[in-house]
C-alpha positions as CSV (number, residue, x, y, z in Angstrom):
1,X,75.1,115.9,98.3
2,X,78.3,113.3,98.6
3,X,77.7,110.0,97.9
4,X,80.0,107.6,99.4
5,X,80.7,104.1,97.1
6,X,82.9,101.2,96.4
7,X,85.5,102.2,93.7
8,X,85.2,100.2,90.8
9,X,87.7,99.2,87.9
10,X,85.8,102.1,86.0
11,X,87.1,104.8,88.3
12,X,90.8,104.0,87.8
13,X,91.0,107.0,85.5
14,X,89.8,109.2,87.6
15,X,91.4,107.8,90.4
16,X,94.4,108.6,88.7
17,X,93.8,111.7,87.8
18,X,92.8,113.0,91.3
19,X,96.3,111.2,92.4
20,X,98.7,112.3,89.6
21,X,98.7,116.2,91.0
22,X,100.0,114.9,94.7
23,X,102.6,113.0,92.6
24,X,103.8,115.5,89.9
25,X,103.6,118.9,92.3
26,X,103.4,118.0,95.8
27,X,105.0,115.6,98.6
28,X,102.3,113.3,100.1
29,X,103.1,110.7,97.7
30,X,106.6,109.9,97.5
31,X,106.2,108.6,93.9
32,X,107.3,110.2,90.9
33,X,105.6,109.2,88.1
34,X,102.3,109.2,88.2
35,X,100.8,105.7,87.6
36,X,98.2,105.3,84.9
37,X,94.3,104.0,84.9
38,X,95.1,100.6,84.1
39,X,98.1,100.9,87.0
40,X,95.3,102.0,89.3
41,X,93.3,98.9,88.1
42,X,95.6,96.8,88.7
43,X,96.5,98.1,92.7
44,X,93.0,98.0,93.0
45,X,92.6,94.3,91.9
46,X,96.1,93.6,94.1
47,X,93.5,93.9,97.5
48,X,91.7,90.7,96.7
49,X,88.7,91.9,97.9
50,X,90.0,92.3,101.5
51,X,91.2,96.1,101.3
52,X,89.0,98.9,100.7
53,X,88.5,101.3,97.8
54,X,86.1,103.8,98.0
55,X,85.7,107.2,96.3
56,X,83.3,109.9,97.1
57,X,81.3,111.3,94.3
58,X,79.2,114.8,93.9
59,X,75.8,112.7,94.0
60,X,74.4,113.9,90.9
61,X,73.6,111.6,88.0
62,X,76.8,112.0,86.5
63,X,78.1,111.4,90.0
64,X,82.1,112.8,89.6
65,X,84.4,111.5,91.8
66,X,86.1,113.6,93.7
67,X,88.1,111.9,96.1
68,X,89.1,108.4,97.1
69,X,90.6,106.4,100.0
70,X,92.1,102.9,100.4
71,X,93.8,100.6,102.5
72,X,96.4,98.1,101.7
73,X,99.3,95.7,103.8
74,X,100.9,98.1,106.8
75,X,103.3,95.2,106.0
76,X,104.4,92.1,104.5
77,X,104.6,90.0,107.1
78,X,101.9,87.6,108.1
79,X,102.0,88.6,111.5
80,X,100.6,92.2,110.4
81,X,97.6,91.4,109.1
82,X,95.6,92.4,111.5
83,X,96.7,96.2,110.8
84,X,96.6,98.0,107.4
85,X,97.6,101.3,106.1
86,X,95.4,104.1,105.4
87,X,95.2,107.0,102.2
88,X,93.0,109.0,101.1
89,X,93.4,112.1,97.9
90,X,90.9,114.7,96.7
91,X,90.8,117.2,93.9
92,X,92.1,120.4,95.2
93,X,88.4,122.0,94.4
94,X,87.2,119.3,97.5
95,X,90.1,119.7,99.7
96,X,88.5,121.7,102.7
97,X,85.2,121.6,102.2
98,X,84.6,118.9,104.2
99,X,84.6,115.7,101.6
100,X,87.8,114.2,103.4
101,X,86.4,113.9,107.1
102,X,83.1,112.0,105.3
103,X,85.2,109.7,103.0
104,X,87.8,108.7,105.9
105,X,84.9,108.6,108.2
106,X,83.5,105.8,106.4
107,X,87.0,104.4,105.3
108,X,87.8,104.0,109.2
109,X,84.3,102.6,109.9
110,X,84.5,100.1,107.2
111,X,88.2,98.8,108.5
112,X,86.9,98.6,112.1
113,X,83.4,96.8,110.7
114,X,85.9,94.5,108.7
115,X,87.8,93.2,112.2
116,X,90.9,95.2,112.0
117,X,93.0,96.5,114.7
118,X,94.8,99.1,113.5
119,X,95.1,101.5,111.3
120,X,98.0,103.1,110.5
121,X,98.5,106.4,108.2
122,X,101.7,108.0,106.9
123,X,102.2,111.7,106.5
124,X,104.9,113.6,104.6
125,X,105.4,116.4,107.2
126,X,104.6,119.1,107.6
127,X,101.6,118.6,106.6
128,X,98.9,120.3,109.3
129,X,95.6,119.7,106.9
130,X,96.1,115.8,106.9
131,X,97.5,115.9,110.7
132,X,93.9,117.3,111.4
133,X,91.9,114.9,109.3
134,X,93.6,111.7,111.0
135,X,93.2,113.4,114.3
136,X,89.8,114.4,113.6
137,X,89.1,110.7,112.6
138,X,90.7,108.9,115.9
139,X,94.3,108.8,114.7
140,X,97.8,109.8,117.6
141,X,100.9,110.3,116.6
142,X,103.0,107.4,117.0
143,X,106.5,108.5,115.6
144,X,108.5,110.1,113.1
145,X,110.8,108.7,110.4
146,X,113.3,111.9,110.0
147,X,114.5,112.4,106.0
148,X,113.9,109.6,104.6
149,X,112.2,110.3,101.3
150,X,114.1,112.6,98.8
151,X,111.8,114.5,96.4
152,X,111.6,118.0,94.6
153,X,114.9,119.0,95.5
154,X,114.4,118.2,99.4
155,X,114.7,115.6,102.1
156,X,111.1,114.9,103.8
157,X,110.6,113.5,107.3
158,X,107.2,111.0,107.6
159,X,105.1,110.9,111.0
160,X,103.0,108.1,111.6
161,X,99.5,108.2,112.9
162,X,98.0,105.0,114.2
163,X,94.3,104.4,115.2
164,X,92.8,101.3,117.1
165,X,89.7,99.9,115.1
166,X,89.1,97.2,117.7
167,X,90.5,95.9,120.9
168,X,93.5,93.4,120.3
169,X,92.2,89.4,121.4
170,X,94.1,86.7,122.0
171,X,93.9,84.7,119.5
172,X,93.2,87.2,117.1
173,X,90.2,87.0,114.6
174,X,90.9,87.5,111.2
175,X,89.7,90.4,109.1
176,X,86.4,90.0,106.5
177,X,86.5,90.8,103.2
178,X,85.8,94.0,102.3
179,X,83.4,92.8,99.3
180,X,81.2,91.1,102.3
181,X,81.4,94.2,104.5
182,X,80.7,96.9,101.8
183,X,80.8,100.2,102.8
184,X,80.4,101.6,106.4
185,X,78.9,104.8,107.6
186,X,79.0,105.6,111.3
């Protein structure tokens, strides 16, 4: 059974290891080297408590993660913070089997729970697996960004997905805390 949780500072390393694969081999991420436990620690502590973490874990006493999500900032500016960017990265042994869909699931319920309006998620294309997740989970397209990321010898275009978590209000009511909100499932 998969449990669903808040990450906590003593997932970082495997946070980190789920994430340094997607940075090392593949193209989601467009980072290159793979950050560290304490460098997951420390973007985890960077959300003040307003940005989800959460990993999912196998359920057993032991209870191995085996995939995280997050949001953070779509963007700087105060006048975005009403919208945040989405992520989410599983071991290759939980990729398809249905562990994604859950985690997002609740990531997505959590973000609209919290008072967000959108969501936004970025995709290194092609990419059809995450295209179906976001879809799946109430994401449209809403645009590509053509070559703008360079990485393993190529140039990579990014489509962006955005989702509305709530109806926009005039004036607009600002988003709780994660750490008062906790984890939402359906």
């Amino acid at each position: 059974m998969i449990a669903i949780r808040p990450a906590t500072p003593e997932d970082a390393a495997s946070i980190a290891a789920i994430y340094a694969p997607h940075v090392l081999t593949g193209t989601a991420s467009f980072e290159i080297e793979p950050p560290d436990a304490r460098a997951m620690r420390t973007r985890m502590a960077a959300s003040d408590g307003l940005y989800p973490w959460m990993v999912a874990t196998t359920g057993d006493p032991d209870g191995g993660v085996i995939g995280y999500a997050f949001a953070g900032k779509f963007r700087d500016r105060p006048a975005y913070r009403y919208v945040c960017e989405t992520s989410i990265y599983l071991t290759d042994a939980s990729s398809g089997s249905g562990v994604g869909r859950l985690l997002y699931e609740a990531l997505i319920d959590t973000l609209r729970a919290q008072g967000f309006v959108h969501a936004i998620g970025a995709i290194t294309l092609p990419n059809d697996r995450s295209i179906r997740l976001h879809e799946a989970t109430g994401f449209r397209r809403a645009g590509v960004y053509r070559e703008v990321g360079f990485k393993h010898g190529q140039w990579i275009d990014v489509g962006f997905w955005q989702c509305e978590l709530n109806a926009p209000v005039v004036p607009p009511v600002e988003p709780k805390k994660f750490s008062d909100v906790g984890v939402v499932r359906g």
